[in-house]
C-alpha positions, 0 to 999 in steps of 0.5 A: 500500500502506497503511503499519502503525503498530507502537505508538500509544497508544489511548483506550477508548470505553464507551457503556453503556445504563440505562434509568433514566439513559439512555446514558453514554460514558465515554472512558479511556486505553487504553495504547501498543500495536499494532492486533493487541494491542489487538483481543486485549486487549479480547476477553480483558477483555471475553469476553461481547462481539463484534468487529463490522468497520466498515471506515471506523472508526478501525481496523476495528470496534467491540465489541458486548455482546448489551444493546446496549453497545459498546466501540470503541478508538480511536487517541488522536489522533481526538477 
């Protein structure tokens, strides 16, 4: 069984596309929070965006806007 972290601290990862200057990531911390928290935060501050599950991701998936753009939430430890 696997063990739940309560609270960690997270970064967020934007990848945005514009066609002038191509691809941008830009990384910023996220705060201290649970894994729940954190999914409910992002849907809340980023309604036009989809969870997508990706079960080898860092906690499960990664946020996809219908232009492409993504958001993933990371835990600050993995570069």
């Amino acid at each position: 069984m696997s063990r739940q972290i309560i609270a960690q601290n997270w970064k967020h990862i934007s990848i945005s596309y514009d066609p002038i200057s191509g691809f941008e990531e830009k990384t910023k911390p996220f705060g201290r929070y649970t894994k729940q928290t954190v999914i409910e935060r992002v849907t809340k501050l980023n309604p036009g965006y989809r969870f997508r599950e990706k079960p080898d991701h860092g906690f499960g998936g990664y946020w996809v806007n219908g232009n492409g753009d993504t958001i993933e939430i990371m835990p600050d430890y993995l570069k």
